[in-house]
C-alpha positions as CSV (number, residue, x, y, z in Angstrom):
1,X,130.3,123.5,109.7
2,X,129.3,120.8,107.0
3,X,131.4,117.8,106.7
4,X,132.3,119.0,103.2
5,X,133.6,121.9,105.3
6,X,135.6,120.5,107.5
7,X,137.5,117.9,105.0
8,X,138.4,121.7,103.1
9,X,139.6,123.3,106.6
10,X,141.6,120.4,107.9
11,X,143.0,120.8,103.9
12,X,143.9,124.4,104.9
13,X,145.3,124.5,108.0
14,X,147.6,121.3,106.7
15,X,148.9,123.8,103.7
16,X,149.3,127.6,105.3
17,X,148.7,127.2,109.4
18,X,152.3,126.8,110.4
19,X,153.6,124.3,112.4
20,X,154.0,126.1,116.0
21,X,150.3,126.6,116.3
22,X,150.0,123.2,116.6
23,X,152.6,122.6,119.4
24,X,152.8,125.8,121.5
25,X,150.5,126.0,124.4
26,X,146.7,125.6,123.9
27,X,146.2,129.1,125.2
28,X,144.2,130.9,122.6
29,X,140.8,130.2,122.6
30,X,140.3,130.7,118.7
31,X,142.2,127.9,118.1
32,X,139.7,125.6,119.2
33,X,138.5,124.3,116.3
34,X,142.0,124.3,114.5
35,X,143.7,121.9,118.1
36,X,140.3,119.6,117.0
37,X,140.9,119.2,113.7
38,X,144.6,118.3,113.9
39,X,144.4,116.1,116.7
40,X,142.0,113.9,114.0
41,X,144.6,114.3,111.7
42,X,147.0,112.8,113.3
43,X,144.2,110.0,114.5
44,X,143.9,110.0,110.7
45,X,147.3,109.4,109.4
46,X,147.4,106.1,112.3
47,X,144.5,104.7,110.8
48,X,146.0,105.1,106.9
49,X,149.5,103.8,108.4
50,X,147.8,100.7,109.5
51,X,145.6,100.4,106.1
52,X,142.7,101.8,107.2
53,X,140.4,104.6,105.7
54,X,140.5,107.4,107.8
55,X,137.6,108.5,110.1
56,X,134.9,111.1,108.5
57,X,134.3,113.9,110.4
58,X,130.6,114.4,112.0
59,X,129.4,118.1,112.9
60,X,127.4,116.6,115.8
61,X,129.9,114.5,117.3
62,X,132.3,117.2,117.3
63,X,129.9,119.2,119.0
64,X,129.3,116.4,121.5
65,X,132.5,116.3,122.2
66,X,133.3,119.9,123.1
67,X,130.1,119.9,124.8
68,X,131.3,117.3,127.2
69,X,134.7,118.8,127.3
70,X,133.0,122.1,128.5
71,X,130.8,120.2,131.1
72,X,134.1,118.8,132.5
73,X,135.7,122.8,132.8
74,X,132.9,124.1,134.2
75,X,131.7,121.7,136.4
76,X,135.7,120.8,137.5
77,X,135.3,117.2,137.0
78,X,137.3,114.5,135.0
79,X,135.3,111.2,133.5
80,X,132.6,110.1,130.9
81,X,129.7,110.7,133.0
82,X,128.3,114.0,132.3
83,X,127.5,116.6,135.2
84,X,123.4,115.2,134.4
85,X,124.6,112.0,134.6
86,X,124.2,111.0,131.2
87,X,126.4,108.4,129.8
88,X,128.6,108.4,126.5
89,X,126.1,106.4,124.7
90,X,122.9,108.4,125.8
91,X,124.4,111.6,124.6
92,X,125.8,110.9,121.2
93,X,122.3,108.6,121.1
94,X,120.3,111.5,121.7
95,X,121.9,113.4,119.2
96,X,122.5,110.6,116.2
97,X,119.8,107.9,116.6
98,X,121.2,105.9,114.1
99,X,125.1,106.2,115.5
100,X,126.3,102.7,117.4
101,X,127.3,102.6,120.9
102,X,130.4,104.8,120.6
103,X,133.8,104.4,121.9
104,X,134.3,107.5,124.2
105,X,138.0,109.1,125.3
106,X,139.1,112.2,127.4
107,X,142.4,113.7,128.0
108,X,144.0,116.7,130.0
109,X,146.7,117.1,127.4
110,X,148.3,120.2,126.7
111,X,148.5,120.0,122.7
112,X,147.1,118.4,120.3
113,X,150.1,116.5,119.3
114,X,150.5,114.8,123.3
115,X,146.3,114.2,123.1
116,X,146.7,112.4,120.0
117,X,149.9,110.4,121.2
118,X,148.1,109.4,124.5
119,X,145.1,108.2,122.5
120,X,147.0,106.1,119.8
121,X,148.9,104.8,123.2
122,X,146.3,104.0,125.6
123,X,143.2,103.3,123.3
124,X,145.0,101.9,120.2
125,X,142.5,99.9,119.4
126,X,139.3,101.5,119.7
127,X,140.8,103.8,117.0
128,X,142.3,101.2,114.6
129,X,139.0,99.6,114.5
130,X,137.7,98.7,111.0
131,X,134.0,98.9,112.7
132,X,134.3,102.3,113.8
133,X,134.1,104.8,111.1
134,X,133.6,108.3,112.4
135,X,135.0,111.0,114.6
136,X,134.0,114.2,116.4
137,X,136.9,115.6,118.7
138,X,136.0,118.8,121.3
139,X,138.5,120.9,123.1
140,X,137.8,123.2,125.6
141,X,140.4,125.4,128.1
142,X,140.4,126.3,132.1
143,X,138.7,130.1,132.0
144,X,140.9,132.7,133.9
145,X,138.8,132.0,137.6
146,X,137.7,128.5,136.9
147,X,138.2,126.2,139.6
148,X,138.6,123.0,137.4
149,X,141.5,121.0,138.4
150,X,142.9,121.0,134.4
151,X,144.1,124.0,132.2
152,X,143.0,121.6,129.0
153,X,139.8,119.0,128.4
154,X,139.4,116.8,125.7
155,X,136.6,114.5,124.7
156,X,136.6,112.0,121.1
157,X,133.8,110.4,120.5
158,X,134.1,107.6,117.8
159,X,131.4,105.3,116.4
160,X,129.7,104.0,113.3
161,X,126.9,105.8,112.1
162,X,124.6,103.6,110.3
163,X,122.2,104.9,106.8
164,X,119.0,105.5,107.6
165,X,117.5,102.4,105.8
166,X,114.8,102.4,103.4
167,X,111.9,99.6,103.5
168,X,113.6,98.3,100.3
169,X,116.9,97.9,101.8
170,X,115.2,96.6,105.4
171,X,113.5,94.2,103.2
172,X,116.8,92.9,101.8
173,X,118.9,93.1,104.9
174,X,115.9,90.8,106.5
175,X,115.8,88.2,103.3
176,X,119.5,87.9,103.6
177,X,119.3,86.7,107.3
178,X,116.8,84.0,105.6
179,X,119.3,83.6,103.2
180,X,122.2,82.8,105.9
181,X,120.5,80.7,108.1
182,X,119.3,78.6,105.4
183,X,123.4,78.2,104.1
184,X,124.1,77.1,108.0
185,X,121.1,74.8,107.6
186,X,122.2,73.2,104.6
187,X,125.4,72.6,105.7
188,X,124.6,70.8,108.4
189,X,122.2,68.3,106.5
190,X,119.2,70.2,107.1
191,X,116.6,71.1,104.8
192,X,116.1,74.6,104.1
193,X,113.3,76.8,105.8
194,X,110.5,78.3,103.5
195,X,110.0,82.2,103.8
196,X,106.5,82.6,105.8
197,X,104.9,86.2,105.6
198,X,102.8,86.3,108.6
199,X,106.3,84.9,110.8
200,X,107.7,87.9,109.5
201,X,105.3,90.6,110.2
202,X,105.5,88.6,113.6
203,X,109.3,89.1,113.9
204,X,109.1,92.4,112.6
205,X,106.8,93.7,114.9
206,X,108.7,92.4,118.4
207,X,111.9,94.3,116.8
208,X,109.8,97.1,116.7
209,X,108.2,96.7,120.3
210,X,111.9,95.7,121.8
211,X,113.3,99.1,120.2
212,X,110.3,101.7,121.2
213,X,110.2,100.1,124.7
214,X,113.9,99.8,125.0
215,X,113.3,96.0,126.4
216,X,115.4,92.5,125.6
217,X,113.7,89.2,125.3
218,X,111.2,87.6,124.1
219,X,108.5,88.5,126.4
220,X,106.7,91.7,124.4
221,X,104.7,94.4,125.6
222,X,101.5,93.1,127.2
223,X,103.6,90.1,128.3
224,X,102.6,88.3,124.9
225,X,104.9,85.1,124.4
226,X,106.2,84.3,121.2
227,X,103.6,82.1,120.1
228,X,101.0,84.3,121.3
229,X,102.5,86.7,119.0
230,X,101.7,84.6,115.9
231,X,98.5,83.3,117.0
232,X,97.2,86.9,117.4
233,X,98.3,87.2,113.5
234,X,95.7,84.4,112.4
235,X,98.0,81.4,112.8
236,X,96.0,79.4,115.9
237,X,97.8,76.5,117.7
238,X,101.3,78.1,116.2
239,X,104.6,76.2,117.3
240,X,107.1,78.8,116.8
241,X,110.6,79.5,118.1
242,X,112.2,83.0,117.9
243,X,115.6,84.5,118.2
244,X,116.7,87.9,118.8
245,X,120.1,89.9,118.3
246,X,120.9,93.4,119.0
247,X,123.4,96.0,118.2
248,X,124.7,93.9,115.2
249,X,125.5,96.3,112.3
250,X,124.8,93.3,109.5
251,X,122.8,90.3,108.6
252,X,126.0,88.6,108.5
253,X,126.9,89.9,111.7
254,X,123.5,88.7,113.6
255,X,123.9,85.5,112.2
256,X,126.9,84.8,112.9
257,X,126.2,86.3,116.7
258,X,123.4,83.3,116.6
259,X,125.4,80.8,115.5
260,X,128.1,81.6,118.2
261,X,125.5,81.0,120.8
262,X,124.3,77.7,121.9
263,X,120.6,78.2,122.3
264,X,120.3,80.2,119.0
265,X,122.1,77.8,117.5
266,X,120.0,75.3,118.0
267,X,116.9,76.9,116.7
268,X,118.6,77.9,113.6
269,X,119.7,74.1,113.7
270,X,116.4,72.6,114.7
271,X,115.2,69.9,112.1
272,X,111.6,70.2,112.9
273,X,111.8,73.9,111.9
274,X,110.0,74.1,108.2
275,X,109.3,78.3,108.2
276,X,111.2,81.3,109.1
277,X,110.3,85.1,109.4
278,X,112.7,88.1,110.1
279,X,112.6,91.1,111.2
280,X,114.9,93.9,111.4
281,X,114.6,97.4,112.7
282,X,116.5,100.5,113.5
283,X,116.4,102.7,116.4
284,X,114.8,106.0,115.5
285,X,114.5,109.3,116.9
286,X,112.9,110.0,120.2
287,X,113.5,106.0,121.1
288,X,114.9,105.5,124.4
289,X,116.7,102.6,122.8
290,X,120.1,101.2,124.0
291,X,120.8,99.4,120.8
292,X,121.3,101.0,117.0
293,X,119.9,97.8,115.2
294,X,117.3,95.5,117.0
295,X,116.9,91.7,115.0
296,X,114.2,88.7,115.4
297,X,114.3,85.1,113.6
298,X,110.7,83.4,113.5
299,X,110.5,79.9,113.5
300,X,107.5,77.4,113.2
301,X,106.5,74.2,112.1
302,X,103.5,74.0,109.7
């Protein structure tokens, strides 16, 4: 079911499904998808309370969801860890590269109503967070036989699901980190840095090699150091300093990560500093990435 789809259905079942099919027992197993959708709605309506737009509705992480939920029936176990040991983040990774490290909650409610309520209660706010933007809910029943300890499972996943970027809009999210730490530069006294190509092809290619090797640091593959890095680009005898950020959804975001940290702080603050290069990256299908977004400052002195 499309997104479209499911913002028409929830619409539906709102106007003509009445009310008791939402508060008797969750015995019927047609009325998955309807106990799914109006457990978000009531998710919904918190968020609006609190003035916040409501989640949108993704067809894969609704069918994460119920996927887990059915891996908890049938394999009679209650937790985030699936029966193949996945974790929450590898499974809605695997299935939306681009998605953030997701909040993930279960329940054994009956209804959808007491599901809901528990949620709002116990993981307020994960769901009232402005950062998180979508939902996918899954709801799966005991089977007559079934030797799972719970008649009901529930699984919502939320997260942010970021664009896929264009090389335009990379380009502009990485001149915009040159742009900020310049602004923190200047107000402490500091002259600005000058853009430097070659530090930016650097930058951008450790983002790449953290993100397709799944590694932190500043070591890259090979066990190249940061100057190494440059000095491989035509740049001999570089003097460069480098600073990397992960998961951060925004340039703002990343710089402000930096600037909150001591030792990125003071490369972004170093005096001697005259260049900077950036680059960002996203994690992309097939990666076996941990992060959504990987970023790299560049620094040298020429």
């Amino acid at each position: 079911m499309s997104q479209k789809n499911r913002f028409f259905t929830a619409a539906l079942l709102l106007l003509f499904i009445p009310c008791f099919l939402f508060t008797q027992s969750a015995s019927e197993p047609e009325h998955q998808a309807e106990f799914e959708l109006r457990a978000v709605e009531i998710i919904n309506q918190e968020r609006i309370n609190n003035g916040l737009p409501p989640f949108i509705l993704d067809d894969t992480l609704f069918s994460l969801a119920r996927s887990h939920s059915e891996d908890m029936v049938r394999n009679n176990f209650f937790g985030h860890t699936g029966s193949d040991r996945t974790t929450q983040s590898q499974r809605v990774q695997r299935g939306i590269p681009n998605a953030a490290a997701p909040f993930s909650h279960i329940s054994a409610n009956q209804t959808p109503e007491g599901t809901a309520g528990v949620w709002l209660s116990s993981s307020r706010a994960d769901i009232l967070n402005v950062n998180r933007t979508h939902i996918g809910v899954g709801f799966a029943q005991r089977p007559e036989g079934s030797r799972a300890r719970y008649g009901n499972y529930w699984t919502m996943y939320i997260t942010h699901i970021l664009p896929v970027y264009t090389e335009s809009e990379i380009q502009e999210f990485e001149r915009r980190v040159f742009e900020l730490t310049n602004i923190e530069r200047e107000k402490n006294g500091l002259r600005p840095l000058i853009w430097h190509d070659v530090l930016s092809t650097a930058a951008r290619g450790h983002s790449e090699d953290l993100m397709r090797n799944n590694r932190e640091g500043h070591i890259g593959s090979g066990n190249t150091s940061p100057s190494q890095r440059v000095q491989r680009l035509g740049i001999p005898n570089a003097r460069v300093g480098e600073n990397v950020a992960y998961a951060n959804l925004t340039p703002e975001d990343a710089v402000r990560a930096w600037m909150n940290s001591p030792g990125h702080r003071r490369n972004i603050l170093n005096r001697e500093y005259t260049h900077l290069g950036v680059g960002f990256v996203q994690r992309v299908e097939g990666s076996r990435a941990s992060y959504v977004t990987y970023w790299t400052q560049k620094f040298g002195i020429f």
